[in-house]
SENU-508300 format. One record per atom (N, C-alpha, C, O): residue in three letters; x, y, z. Coordinates in steps of 0.001 Angstrom, whole numbers, plus 500000, padded with zeros to 6 digits. Layout:
# SENU-508300
alaXYZ/...
END
This chain:
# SENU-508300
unk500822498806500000/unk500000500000500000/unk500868501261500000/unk500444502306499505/unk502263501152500637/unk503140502411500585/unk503529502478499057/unk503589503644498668/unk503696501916498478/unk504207502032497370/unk502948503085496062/unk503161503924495187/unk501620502371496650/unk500444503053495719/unk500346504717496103/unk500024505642495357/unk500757504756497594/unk500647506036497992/unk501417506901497653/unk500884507939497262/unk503087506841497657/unk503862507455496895/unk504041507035495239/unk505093507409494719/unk503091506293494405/unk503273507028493733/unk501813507656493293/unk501597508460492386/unk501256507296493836/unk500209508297493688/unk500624510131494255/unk500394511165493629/unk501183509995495412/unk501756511963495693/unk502646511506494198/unk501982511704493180/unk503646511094494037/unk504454511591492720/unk503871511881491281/unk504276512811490584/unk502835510957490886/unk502020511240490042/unk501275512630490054/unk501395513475489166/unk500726512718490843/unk499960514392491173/unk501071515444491106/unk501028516532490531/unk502142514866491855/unk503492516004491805/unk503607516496490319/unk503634517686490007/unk503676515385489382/unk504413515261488434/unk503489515817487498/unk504099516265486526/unk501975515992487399/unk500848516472486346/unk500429518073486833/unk500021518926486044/unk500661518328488599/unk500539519700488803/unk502002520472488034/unk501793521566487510/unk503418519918487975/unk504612520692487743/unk504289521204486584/unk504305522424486419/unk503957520373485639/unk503343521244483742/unk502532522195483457/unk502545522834482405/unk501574522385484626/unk500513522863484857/unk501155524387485369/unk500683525485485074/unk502138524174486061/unk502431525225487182/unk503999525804486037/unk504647526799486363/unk504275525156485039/unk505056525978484228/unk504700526480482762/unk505501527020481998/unk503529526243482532/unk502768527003481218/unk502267528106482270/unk502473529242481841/unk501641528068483582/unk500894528765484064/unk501982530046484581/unk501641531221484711/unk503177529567484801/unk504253530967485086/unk504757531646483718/unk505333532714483931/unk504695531363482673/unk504892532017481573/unk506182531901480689/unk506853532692480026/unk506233530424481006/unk507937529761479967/unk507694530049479169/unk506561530087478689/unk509096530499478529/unk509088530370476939/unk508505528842476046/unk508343527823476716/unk508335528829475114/unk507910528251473929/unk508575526776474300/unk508086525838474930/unk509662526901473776/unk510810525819473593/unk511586525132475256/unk512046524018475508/unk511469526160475964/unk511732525736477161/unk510326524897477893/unk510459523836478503/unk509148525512477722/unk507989524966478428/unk507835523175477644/unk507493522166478261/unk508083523232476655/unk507950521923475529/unk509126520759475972/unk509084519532476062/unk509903521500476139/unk511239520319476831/unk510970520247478359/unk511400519297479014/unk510464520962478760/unk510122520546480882/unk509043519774480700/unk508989518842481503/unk507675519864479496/unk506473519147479801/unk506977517761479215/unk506597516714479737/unk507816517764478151/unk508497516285477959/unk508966515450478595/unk508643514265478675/unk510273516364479414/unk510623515768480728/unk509905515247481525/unk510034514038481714/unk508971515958482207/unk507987515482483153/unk507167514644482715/unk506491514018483531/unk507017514421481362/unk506057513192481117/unk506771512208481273/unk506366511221481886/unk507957512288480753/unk509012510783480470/unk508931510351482416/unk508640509259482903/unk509166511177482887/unk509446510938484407/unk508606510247484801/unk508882509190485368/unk506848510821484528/unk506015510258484712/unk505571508719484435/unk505113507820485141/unk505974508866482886/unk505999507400482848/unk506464506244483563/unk505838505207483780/unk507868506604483974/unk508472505888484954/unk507866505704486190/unk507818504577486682/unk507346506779486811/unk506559506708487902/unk505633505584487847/unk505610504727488731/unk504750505565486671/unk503769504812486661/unk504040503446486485/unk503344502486486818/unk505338503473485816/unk505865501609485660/unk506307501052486842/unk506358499861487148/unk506806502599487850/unk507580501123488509/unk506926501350489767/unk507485500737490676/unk505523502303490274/unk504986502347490910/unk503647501431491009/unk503127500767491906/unk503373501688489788/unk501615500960489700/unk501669499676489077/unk500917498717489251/unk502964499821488099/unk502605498218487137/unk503844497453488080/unk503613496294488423/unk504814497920488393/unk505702496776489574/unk506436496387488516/unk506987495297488671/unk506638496988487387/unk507571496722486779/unk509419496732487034/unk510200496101486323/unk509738497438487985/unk511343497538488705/unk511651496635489603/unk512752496679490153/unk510663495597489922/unk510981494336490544/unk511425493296489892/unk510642492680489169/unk512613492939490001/unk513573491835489451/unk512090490355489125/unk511792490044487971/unk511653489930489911/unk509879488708489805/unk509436489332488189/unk509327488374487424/unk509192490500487574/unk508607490928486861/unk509322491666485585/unk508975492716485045/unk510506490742485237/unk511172491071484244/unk510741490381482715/unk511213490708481626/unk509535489161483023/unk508957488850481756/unk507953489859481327/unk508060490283480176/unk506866490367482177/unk506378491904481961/unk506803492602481389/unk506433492855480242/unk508024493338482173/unk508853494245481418/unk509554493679479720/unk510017494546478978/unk509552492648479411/unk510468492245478266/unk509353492167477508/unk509659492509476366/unk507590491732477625/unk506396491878477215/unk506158493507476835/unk505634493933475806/unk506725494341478031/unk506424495935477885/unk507267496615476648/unk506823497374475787/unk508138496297476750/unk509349496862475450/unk509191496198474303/unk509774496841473431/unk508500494851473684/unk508356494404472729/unk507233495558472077/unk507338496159471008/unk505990495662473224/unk504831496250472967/unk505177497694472593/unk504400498153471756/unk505951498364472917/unk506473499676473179/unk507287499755471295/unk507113500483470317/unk508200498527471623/unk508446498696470104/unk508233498398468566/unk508867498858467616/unk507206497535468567/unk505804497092467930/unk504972498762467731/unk505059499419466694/unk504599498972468324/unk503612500339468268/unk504454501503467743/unk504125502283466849/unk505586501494468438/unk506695502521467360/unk506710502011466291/unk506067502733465529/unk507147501025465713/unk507043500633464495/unk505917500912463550/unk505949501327462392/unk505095500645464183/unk503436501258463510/unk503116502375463271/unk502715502792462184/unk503320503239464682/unk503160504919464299/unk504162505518463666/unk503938506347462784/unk505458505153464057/unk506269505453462544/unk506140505436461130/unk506191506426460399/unk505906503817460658/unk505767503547459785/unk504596504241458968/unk504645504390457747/unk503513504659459790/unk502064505189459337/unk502527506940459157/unk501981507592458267/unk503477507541460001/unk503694508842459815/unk504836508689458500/unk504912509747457876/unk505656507684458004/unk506108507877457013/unk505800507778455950/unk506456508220455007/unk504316506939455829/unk503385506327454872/unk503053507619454245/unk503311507866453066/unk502338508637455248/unk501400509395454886/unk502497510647454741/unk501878511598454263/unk503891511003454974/unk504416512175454421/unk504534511961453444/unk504278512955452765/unk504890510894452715/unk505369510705451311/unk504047510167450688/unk504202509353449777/unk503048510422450959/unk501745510118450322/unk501633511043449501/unk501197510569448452/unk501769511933449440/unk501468513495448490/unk502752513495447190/unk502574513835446021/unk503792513103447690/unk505072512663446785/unk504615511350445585/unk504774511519444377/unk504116510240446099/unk503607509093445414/unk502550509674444716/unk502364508804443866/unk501926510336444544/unk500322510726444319/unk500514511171443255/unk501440511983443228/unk499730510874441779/unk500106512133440560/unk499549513421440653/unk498636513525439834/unk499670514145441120/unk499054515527441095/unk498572516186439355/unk499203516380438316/unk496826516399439872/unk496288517060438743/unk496121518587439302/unk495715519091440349/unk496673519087437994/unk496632520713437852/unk495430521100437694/unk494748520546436833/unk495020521893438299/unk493831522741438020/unk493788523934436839/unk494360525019436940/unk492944523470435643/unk493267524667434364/unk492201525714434499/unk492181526677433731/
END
């Protein structure tokens, strides 16, 4: 139960900090790299808090989690490269 509790405060920590640096008035490029950060962090929070993934017992999970992780990259990649070069493949008709 200690474990759900901290990361539950870290989770809240971690979704008020983004909140509390668009809301002070970062720049552009700086606010975009802290809300990144804090997500990546977050993520972690959530793996090794809620799913128990950082326990040595639960390294077939984790080897299940990174297949899945890189399966789905593969996909949304592959689909964002599909569709930039969709307009390139395409014969374009001129309008007379």
């Amino acid at each position: 139960m200690q474990s759900y509790v901290t990361g539950a405060l870290l989770a809240l920590a971690l979704t008020l900090a983004p909140f509390a640096l668009v809301m002070s008035g970062a720049s552009g490029t700086n606010a975009v790299a802290g809300i990144f950060g804090l997500a990546v962090i977050q993520i972690v929070v959530h793996m090794v808090f809620f799913l128990h993934l950082g326990r040595s017992d639960q390294r077939w999970n984790l080897t299940a989690f990174v297949f899945t992780v890189l399966i789905v990259g593969i996909l949304v990649g592959g689909s964002y490269w599909v569709m930039y070069h969709l307009d390139h493949n395409m014969m374009r008709m001129t309008m007379e």
